[in-house]
VMD Tcl script that draws the C-alpha trace (Angstrom):
set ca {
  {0.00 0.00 0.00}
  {0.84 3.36 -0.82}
  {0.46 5.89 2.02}
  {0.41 9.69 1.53}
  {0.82 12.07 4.25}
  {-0.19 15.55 4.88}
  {0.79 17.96 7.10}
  {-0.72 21.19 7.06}
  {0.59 24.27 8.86}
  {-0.79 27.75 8.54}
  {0.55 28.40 5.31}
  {2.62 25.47 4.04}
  {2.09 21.39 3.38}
  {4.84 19.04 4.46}
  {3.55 15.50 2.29}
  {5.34 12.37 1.91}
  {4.44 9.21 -0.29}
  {5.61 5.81 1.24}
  {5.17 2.26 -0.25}
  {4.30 0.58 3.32}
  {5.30 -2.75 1.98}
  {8.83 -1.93 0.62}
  {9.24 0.49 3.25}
  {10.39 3.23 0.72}
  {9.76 6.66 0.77}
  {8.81 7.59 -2.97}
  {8.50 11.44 -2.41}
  {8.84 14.80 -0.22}
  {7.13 17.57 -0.90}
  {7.06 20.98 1.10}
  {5.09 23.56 -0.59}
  {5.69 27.34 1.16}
  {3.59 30.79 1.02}
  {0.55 29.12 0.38}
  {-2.02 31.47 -0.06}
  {0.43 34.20 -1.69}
  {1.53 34.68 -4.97}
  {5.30 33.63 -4.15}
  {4.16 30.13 -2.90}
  {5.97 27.34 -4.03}
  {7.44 23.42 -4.15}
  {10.79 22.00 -3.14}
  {9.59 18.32 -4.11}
  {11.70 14.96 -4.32}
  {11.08 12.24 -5.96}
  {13.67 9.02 -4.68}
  {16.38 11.49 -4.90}
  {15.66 13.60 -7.51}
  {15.41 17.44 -6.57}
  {13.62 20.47 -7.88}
  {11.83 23.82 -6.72}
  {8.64 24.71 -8.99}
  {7.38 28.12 -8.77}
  {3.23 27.55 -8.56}
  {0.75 30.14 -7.24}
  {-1.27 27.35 -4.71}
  {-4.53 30.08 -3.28}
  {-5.40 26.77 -0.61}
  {-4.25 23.91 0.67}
  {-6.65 21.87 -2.34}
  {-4.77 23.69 -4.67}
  {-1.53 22.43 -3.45}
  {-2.18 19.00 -2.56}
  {-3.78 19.18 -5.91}
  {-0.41 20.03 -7.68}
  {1.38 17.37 -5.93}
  {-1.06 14.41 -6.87}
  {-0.47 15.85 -10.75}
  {3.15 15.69 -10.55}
  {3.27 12.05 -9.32}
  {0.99 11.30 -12.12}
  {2.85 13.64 -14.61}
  {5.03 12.28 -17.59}
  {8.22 13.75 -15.76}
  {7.62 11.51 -12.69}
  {5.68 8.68 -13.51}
  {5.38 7.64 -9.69}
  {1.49 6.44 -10.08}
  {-0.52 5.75 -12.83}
  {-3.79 6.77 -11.11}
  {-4.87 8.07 -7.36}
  {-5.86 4.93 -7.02}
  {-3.10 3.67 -5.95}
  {-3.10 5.82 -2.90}
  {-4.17 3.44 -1.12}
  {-4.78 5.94 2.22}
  {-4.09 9.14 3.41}
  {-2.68 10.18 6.70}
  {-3.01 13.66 8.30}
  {-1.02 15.24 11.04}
  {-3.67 17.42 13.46}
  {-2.05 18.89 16.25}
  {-4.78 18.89 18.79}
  {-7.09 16.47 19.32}
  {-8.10 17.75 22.96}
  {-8.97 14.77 25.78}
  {-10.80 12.21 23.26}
  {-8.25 10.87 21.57}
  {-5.92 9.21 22.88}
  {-4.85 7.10 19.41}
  {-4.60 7.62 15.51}
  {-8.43 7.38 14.44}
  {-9.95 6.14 10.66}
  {-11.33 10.13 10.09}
  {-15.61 10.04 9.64}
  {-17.77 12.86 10.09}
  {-17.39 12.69 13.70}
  {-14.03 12.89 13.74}
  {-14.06 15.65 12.27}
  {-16.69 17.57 14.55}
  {-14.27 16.68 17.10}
  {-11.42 18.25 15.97}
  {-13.27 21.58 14.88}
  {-14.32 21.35 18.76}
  {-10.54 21.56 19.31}
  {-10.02 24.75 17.18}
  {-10.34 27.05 20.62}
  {-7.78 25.26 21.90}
  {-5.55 25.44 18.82}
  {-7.28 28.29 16.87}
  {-3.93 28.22 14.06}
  {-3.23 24.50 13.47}
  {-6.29 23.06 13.66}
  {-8.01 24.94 10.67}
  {-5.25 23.88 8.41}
  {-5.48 20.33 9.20}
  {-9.12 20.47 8.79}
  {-8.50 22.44 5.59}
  {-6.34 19.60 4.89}
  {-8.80 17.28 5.54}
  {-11.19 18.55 2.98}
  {-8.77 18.82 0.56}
  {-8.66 15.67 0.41}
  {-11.87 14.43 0.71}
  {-12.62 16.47 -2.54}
  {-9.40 14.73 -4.44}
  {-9.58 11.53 -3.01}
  {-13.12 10.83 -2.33}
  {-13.11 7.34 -2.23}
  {-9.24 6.96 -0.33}
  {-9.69 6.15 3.00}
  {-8.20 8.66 5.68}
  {-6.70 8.60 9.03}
  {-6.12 11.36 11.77}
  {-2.91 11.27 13.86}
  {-2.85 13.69 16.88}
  {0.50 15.65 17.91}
  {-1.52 15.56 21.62}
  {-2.53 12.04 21.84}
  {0.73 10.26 22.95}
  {0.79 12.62 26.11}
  {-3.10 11.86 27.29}
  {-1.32 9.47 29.48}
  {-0.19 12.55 31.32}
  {-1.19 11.48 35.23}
  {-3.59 13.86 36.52}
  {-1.40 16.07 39.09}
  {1.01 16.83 36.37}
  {-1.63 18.48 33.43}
  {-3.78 20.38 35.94}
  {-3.37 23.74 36.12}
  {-3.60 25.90 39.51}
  {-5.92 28.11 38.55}
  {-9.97 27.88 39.88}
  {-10.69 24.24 38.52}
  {-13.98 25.32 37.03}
  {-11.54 26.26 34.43}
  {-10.81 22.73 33.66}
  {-14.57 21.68 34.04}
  {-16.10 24.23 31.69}
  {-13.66 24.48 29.25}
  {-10.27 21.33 29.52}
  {-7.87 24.18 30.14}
  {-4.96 21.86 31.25}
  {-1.81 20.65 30.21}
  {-1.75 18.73 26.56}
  {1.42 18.78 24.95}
  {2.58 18.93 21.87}
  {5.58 17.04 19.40}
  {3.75 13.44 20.80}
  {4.02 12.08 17.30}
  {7.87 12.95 17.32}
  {8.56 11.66 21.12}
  {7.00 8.70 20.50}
  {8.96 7.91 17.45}
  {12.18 8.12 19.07}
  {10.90 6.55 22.08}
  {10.60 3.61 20.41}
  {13.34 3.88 18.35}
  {15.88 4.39 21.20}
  {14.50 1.18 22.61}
  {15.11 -0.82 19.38}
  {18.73 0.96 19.59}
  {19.34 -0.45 23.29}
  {17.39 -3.57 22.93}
  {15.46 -2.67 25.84}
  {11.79 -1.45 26.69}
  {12.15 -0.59 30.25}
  {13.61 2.51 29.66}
  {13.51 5.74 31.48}
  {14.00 8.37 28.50}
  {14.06 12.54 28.08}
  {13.55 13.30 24.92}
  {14.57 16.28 23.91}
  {13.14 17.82 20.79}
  {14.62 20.76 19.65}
  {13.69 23.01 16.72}
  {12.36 26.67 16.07}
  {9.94 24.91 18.05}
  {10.78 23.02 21.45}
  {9.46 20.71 23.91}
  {10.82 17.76 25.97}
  {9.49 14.90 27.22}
  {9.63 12.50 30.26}
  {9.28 8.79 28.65}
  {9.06 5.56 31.26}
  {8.61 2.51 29.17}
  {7.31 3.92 26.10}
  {4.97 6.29 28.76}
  {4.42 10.19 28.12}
  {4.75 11.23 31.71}
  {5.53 14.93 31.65}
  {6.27 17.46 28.77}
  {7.03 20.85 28.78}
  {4.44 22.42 26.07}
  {1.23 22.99 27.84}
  {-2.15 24.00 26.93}
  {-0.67 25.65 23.71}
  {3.02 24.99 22.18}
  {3.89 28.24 23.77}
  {4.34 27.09 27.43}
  {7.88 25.46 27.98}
  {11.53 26.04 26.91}
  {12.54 29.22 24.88}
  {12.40 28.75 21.35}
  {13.34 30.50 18.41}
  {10.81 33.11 18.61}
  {8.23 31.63 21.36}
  {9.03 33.26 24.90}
  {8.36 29.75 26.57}
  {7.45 30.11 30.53}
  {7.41 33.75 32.26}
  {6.00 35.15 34.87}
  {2.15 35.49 33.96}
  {2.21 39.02 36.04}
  {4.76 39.90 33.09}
  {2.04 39.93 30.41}
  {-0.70 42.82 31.72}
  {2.23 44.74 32.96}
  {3.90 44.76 29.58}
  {0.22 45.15 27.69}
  {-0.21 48.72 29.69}
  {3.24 49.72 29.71}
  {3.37 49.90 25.81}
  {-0.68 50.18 25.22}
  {-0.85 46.32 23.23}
  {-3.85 44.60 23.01}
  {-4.10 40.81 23.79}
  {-4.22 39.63 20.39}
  {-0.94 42.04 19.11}
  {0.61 40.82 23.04}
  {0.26 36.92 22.02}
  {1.56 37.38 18.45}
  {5.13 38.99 20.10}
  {5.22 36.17 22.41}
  {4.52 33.21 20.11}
  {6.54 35.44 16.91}
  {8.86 38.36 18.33}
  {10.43 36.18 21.25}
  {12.52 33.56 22.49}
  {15.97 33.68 21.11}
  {14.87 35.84 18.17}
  {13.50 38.13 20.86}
  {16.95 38.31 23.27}
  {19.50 38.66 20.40}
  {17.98 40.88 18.46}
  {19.85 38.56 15.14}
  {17.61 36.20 13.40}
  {14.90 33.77 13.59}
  {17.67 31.28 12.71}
  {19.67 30.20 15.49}
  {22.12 29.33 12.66}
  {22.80 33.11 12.41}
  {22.62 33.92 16.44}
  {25.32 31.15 16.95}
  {27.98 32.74 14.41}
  {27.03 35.92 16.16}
  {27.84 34.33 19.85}
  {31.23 32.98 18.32}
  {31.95 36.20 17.05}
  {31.17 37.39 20.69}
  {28.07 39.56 20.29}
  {26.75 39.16 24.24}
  {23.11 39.37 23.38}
  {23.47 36.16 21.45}
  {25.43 34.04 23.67}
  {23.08 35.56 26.43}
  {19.84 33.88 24.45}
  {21.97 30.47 23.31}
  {23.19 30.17 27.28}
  {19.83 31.13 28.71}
  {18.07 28.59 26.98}
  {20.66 25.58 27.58}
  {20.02 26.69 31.29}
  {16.31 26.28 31.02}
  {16.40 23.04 28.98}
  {19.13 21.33 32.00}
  {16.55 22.61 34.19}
  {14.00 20.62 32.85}
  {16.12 17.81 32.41}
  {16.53 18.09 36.13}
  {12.95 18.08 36.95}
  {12.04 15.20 34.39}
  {14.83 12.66 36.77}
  {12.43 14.11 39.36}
  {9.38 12.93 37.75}
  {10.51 9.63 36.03}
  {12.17 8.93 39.46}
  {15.76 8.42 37.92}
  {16.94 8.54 34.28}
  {18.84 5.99 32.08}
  {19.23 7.67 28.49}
  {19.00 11.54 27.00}
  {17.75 11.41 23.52}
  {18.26 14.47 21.05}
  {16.04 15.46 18.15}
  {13.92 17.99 15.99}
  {16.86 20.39 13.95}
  {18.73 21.81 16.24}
  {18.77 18.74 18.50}
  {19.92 16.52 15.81}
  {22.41 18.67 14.22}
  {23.68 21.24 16.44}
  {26.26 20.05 18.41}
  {26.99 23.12 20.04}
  {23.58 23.35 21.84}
  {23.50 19.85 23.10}
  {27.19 20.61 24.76}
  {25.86 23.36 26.09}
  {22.86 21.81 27.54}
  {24.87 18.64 28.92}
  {27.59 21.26 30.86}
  {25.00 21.73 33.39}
  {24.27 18.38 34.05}
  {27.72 16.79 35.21}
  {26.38 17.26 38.63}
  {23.98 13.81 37.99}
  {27.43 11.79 36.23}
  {26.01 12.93 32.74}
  {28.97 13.40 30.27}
  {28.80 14.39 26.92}
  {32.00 12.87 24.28}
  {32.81 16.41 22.63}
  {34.28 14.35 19.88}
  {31.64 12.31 19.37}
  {29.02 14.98 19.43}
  {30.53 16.97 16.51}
  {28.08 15.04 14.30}
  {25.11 16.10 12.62}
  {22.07 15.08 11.68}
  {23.13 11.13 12.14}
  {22.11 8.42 14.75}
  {24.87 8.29 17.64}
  {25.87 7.54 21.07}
  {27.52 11.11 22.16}
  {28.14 10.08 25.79}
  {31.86 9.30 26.84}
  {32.19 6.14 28.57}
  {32.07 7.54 32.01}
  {28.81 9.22 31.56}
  {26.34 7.63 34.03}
  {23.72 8.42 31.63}
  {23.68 7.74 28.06}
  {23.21 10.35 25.35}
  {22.09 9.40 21.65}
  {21.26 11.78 18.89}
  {18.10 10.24 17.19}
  {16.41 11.95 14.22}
  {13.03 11.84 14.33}
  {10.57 10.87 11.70}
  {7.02 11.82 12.42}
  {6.12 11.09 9.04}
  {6.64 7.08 9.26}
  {4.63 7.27 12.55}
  {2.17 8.79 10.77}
  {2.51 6.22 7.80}
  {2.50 3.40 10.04}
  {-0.54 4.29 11.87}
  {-2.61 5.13 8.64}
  {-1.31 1.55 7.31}
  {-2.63 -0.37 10.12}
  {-6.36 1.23 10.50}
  {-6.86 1.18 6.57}
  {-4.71 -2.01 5.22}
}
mol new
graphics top color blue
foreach p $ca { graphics top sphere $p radius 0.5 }
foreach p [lrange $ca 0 end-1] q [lrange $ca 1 end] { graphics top cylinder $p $q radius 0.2 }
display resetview
């Protein structure tokens, strides 16, 4: 079977075609700017690499360029859509009622519109994604995989919220998380790596976007994101945690609304935000080489709060056996995970600098007196999402 997956963000698709039974990705699209008149697709087909400039208005328009190309006369990868055999959509929040991938009806998708107040900028996509589809491929059978649904097995004293708990009652304002498809990929995978399943992990994934994750056995326990991705770590331009009292104090200081006050935290902060460089933290780490204080101030202040978590996830799993690096940054910068790792000698974790100067490559970066081991795995949320499709439609 032939699985094609979607994954819709504001204004861009991230798709994939996999043959399930030869375990072969076939082709990688990422189509950018949709909406505008700039918008186009870096797409890959087994190797072979092009950008094509095409207007896309919507996501139908897109995902309807892609399904031509595979059928094109250039490509050739599929002689009709119906060899799709299902699709497979990434939806970021799927609120308390899922807990697994689901076969996507009419209900399902009630349900996740009922989840757009709690994710008012992901959610539409997917659903527009959704739709999409269900116009192209109207007799392909789809499935929903939810970024939240790996962490509903959150325990109770750790999602709550300590705010009046009517909150909770009248409208599930609590702790979800976010990234689940990508923890639980290299959950698993770490524990095919060791051989083991009893394994107390911290995942760390680490991108523009960041969250980590306290994994016992293949168990979400903990992660850092919280009702929205914004809660957590610093990111590249999220603020992560801060003081609440920091937010109406800063919205009459400088006369912001709410609306203009979320957009600075979720698109003006984090290390964008402190060094003043770039949203790339590419750029802000050739400006900390180069010395520029602001920039090592945002690079160090984030490896601080990451260790910090780190330290509270031992806490929480009630010891720790393996650190596990992923997303971007976390697979290929190996100056952030060294930085990270300095602060956590005190536990007997040591990080191989040798070793770590890799890059985007499975590895063991621990030296051999570390107490704790330390493995670079890139993620794949895509197969997950493959995989799940697969076995609900095959």
């Amino acid at each position: 079977m032939k699985v094609l997956v979607v994954n819709c963000g504001s204004s861009s698709l991230k798709c994939q075609l996999i043959d399930m039974e030869k375990n072969e990705r076939i082709m990688k699209g990422h189509y950018d700017r949709i909406g505008g008149s700039r918008s186009s697709l870096r797409f890959n087909v087994r190797g072979n690499k092009t950008v094509i400039e095409h207007p896309a208005r919507g996501f139908e328009e897109a995902i309807s360029e892609v399904l031509d190309l595979l059928m094109s006369d250039e490509y050739k990868v599929i002689k009709s859509l119906d060899e799709i055999g299902a699709v497979g959509h990434r939806i970021v929040h799927g609120g308390e009622k899922f807990k697994n991938s689901v076969i996507i009806d009419d209900e399902v998708i009630e349900a996740i519109e009922e989840c757009v107040t709690l994710a008012p900028i992901h959610n539409p996509a997917g659903l527009a994604g959704i739709n999409a589809c269900k116009k192209l491929l109207p007799n392909t059978p789809m499935v929903a995989v939810f970024d939240t649904s790996f962490h509903q097995t959150i325990p109770e004293e750790a999602y709550i919220y300590q705010l009046p708990y009517k909150y909770y009652e009248d409208y599930r304002i609590r702790k979800y998380g976010f990234h689940g498809i990508s923890h639980r990929y290299v959950s698993e995978r770490i524990s095919e790596i060791l051989g083991k399943k009893e394994l107390k992990i911290i995942n760390c994934h680490l991108g523009q976007g960041a969250s980590l994750c306290a994994i016992n056995s293949g168990v979400s326990l903990d992660t850092t994101m919280g009702l929205t991705p914004l809660a957590g770590v610093p990111m590249g331009t999220r603020c992560g945690d801060v003081d609440p009292s920091i937010i109406p104090m800063v919205m009459k200081l400088y006369d912001i609304k709410p609306d203009e006050m979320l957009r600075i935290m979720n698109k003006e902060s984090g290390a964008w935000g402190v060094s003043g460089v770039s949203t790339d933290f590419r750029d802000i780490e050739r400006e900390a080489l180069a010395g520029d204080k602001r920039s090592i101030l945002a690079l160090e202040s984030r490896a601080y709060m990451i260790a910090q978590y780190i330290a509270k996830f031992i806490v929480t799993l009630g010891g720790i056996d393996v650190i596990t690096f992923a997303g971007g940054i976390g697979e290929n910068g190996f100056e952030e995970r060294e930085r990270i790792c300095k602060y956590l000698t005190c536990f007997g974790i040591e990080i191989d600098k040798e070793k770590n100067k890799i890059r985007g490559e499975e590895a063991k970066i621990s030296s051999e007196n570390s107490k704790v081991l330390l493995y670079i795995v890139p993620t794949n949320e895509e197969l997950v999402i493959a995989q799940d499709t697969y076995e609900l439609t095959k």
